[in-house]
C-alpha positions in Angstrom: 80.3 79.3 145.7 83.6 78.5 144.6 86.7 77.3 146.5 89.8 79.2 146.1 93.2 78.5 146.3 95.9 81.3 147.2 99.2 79.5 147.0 101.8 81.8 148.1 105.8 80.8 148.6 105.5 81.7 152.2 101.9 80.9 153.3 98.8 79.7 151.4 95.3 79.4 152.0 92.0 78.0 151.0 88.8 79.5 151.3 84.5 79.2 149.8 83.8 82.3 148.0 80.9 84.1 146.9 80.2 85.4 143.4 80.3 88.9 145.2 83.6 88.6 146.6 82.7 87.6 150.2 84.5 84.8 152.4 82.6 81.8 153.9 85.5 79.8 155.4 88.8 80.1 154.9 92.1 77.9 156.2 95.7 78.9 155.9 99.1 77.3 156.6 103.2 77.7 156.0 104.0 76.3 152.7 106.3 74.0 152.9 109.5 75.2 152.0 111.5 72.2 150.6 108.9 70.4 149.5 108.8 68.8 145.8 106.1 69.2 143.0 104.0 66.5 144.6 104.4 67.5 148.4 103.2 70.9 147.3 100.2 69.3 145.5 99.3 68.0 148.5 99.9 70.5 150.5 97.2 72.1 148.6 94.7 69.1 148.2 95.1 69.0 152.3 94.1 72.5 152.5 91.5 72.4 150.5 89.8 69.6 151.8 90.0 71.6 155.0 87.6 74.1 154.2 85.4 72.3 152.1 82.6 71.2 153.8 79.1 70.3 152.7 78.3 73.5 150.3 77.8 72.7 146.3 80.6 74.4 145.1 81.2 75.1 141.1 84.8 75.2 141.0 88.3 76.1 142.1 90.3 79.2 140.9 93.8 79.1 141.8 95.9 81.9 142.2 99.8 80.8 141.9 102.4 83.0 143.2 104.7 81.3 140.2 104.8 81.2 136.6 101.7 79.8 135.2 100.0 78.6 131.8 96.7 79.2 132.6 95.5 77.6 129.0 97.0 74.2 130.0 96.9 74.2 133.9 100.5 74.5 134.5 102.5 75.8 137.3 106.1 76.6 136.9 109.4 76.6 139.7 109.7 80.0 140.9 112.9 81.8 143.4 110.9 81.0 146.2 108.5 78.0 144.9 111.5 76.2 143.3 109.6 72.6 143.9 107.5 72.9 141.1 110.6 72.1 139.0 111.4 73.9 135.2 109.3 71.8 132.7 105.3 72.7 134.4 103.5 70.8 136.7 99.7 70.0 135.8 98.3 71.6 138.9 95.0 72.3 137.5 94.3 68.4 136.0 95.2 66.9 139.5 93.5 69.1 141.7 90.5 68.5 139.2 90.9 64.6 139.5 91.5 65.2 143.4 88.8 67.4 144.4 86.0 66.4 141.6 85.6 70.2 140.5 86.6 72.3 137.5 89.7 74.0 138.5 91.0 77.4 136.5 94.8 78.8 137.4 96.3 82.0 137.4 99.8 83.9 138.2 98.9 86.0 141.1 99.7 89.0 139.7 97.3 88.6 136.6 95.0 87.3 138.9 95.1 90.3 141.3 94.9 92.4 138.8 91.5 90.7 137.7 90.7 91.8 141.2 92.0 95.2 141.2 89.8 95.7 138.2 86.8 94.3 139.3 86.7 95.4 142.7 89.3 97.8 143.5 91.6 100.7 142.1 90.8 99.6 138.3 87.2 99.3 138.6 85.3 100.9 135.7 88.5 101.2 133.2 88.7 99.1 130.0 92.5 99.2 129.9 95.0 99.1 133.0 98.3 97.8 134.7 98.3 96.6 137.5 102.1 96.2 139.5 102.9 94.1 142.5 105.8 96.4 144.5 106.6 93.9 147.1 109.1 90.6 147.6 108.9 90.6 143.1 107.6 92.9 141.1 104.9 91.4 139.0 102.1 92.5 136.6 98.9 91.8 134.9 97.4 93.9 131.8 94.0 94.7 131.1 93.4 95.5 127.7 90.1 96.3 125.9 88.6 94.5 129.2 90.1 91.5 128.8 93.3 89.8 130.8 96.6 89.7 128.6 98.4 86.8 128.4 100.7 86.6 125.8 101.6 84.0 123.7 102.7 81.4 126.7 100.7 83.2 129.6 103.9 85.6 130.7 102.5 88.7 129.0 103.2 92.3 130.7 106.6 91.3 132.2 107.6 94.6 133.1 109.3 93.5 136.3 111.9 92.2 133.9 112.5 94.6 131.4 115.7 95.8 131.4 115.5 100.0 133.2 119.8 99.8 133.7 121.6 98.0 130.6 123.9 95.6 132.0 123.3 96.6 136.1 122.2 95.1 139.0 121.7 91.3 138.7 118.0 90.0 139.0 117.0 86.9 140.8 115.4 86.0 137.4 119.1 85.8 135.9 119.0 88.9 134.0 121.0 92.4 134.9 119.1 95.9 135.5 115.6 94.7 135.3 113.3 97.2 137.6 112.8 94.0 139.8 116.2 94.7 140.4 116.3 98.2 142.1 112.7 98.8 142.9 111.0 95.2 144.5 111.1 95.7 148.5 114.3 93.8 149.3 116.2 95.5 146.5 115.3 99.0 147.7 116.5 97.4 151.4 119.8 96.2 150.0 120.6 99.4 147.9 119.7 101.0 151.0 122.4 99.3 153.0 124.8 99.9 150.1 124.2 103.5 150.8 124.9 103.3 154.3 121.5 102.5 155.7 122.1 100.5 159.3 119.0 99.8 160.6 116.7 97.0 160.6 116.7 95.5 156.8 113.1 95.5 155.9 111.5 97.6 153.1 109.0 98.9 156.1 111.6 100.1 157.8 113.8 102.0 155.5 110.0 103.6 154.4 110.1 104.8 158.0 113.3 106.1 158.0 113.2 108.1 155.1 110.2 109.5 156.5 112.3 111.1 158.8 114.6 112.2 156.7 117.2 109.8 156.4 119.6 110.2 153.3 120.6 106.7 152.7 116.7 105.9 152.0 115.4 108.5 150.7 117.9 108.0 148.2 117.3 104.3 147.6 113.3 104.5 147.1 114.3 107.9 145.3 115.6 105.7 142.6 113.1 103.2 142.6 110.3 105.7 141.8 112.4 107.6 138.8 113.1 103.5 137.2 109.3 102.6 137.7 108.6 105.7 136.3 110.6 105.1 133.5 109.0 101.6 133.1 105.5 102.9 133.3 106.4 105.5 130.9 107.6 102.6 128.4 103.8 100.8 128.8 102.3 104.4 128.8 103.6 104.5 125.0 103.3 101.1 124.0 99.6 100.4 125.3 97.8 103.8 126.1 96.8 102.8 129.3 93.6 104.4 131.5 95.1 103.8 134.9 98.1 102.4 136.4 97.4 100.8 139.9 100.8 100.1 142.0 100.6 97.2 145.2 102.4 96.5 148.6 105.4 99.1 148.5 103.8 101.7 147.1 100.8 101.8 149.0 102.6 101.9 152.2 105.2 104.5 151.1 102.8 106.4 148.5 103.5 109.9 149.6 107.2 109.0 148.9 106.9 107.7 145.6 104.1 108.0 143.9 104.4 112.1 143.2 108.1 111.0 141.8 106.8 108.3 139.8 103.9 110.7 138.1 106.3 113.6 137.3 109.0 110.8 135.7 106.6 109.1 133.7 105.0 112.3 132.2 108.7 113.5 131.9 109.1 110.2 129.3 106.0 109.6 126.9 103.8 112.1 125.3 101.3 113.8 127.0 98.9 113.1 124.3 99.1 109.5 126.2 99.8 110.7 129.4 97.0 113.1 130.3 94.6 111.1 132.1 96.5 108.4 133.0 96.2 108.1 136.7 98.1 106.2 139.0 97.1 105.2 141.8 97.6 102.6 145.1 96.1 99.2 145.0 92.9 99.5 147.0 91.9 96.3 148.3 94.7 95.5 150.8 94.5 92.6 152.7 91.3 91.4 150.5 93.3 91.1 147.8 94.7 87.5 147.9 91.4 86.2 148.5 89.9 88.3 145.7 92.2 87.0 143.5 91.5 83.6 143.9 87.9 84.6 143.0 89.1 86.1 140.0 91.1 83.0 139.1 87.9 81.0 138.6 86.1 83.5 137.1 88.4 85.1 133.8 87.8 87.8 131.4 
């Protein structure tokens, strides 16, 4: 078994796992919102210790909703983990020396798309994207069956390429990045812009324009021609199998995935956009523990 670590800017959990993905025990709690690098670690050390117990266990996997280095065990200050601070916090060395186990870390998004490819919507390709469309928009790569990482661990970005020159501003501190007009809260707030007065929540305004409203429709109408755009950008660059999208678009698929399809085949060659599928993540609320698993256990 391993223990697994989902740490999260607005809950975390630990839980044992199984090699084949199932859950012995598992804890969760608030994460603590203004606490410091070494509150967090605690935090998580706390948690952990929590859900233990008695079973041998060969090591933690971590999956870190913030920048991470997974090479040197480093976890980074993100919009809503800022307590990490800029320069990397050693998260994998001290919860090593804390808990007495090998510990491996991940960014949630590479790590969930481990898990998406093992047991989920990318199962049996060799090279895929996966795309969280929720709070952020991140992203992990699979390429020639392996994890991408890039050169400092922040490889396949594409929530932060830039799909308006000079447009919206991005929490990240760039303008136009996709993050920027098609994340949850920015389809919410371009929603507003547009006149939208109900409750301001991406589920709603996915219920509303499921009746027909114009403000909303029009705001995830955008959202699904820019992450078309984007996906038509990776299409060309990496000749991808399968695209698998998360969170937004899996509760408002029938609303943007057909959109998304046609603009993505509208901008990259068919030669490297017939049979490329994409398709909604499959493993739902599975996921965050799954990628925890996956954290420990890395292509």
């Amino acid at each position: 078994m391993i223990l697994g670590i989902d740490l999260g800017g607005t809950k975390s959990a630990a839980l044992l796992l199984h090699e084949d993905g199932t859950v012995g025990r598992r804890v969760a709690a608030p994460t603590p919102a203004d606490a410091d690098a070494e509150g967090l670690f605690a935090f998580l050390v706390d948690l952990a210790q929590q859900v233990r117990g008695s079973e041998a266990l060969i090591g933690v996997g971590v999956s870190a909703g913030a920048p991470a280095d997974a090479a040197h065990g480093l976890v980074f200050a993100a919009p809503n983990l800022p307590g990490w601070g800029s320069t990397g916090f050693p998260l994998a060395a001290r919860l090593s020396e804390a808990l007495a186990l090998p510990v491996k870390i991940e960014n949630d998004a590479d790590a969930t798309a481990l898990a998406e490819w093992r047991f989920g919507a990318g199962k049996g390709t060799q090279n895929m994207a996966f795309l969280t469309v929720g709070t952020g928009i991140g992203s992990g790569l699979i390429m020639d069956g392996r994890l991408h990482r890039g050169r400092r661990g922040a490889g396949g970005e594409i929530g932060h390429i830039a799909v308006v020159p000079n447009g919206r501003p991005c929490s990240c501190g760039l303008h136009g990045c996709l993050e920027a007009y098609a994340s949850g809260p920015s389809v919410t707030k371009i929603a507003q812009e547009n006149g939208w007065q109900g409750e301001a929540s991406g589920r709603a305004v996915v219920e509303a324009a499921r009746v027909g409203d114009a403000a909303c429709l029009a705001a995830l109408n955008q959202a699904a021609e820019l992450l078309g755009q984007a996906l038509a950008t990776l299409a060309m660059l990496l000749d991808l199998e399968r695209v698998v999208l998360g969170t937004l678009a899996v509760h408002a698929a029938d609303l943007l995935l057909p959109k998304i399809r046609t603009t993505l085949h509208d901008h990259a060659w068919p030669r490297l956009t017939e049979g490329l599928n994409v398709v909604p993540a499959a493993l739902g609320d599975r996921a965050q523990d799954l990628a925890a698993l996956c954290a420990w256990g890395t292509s």
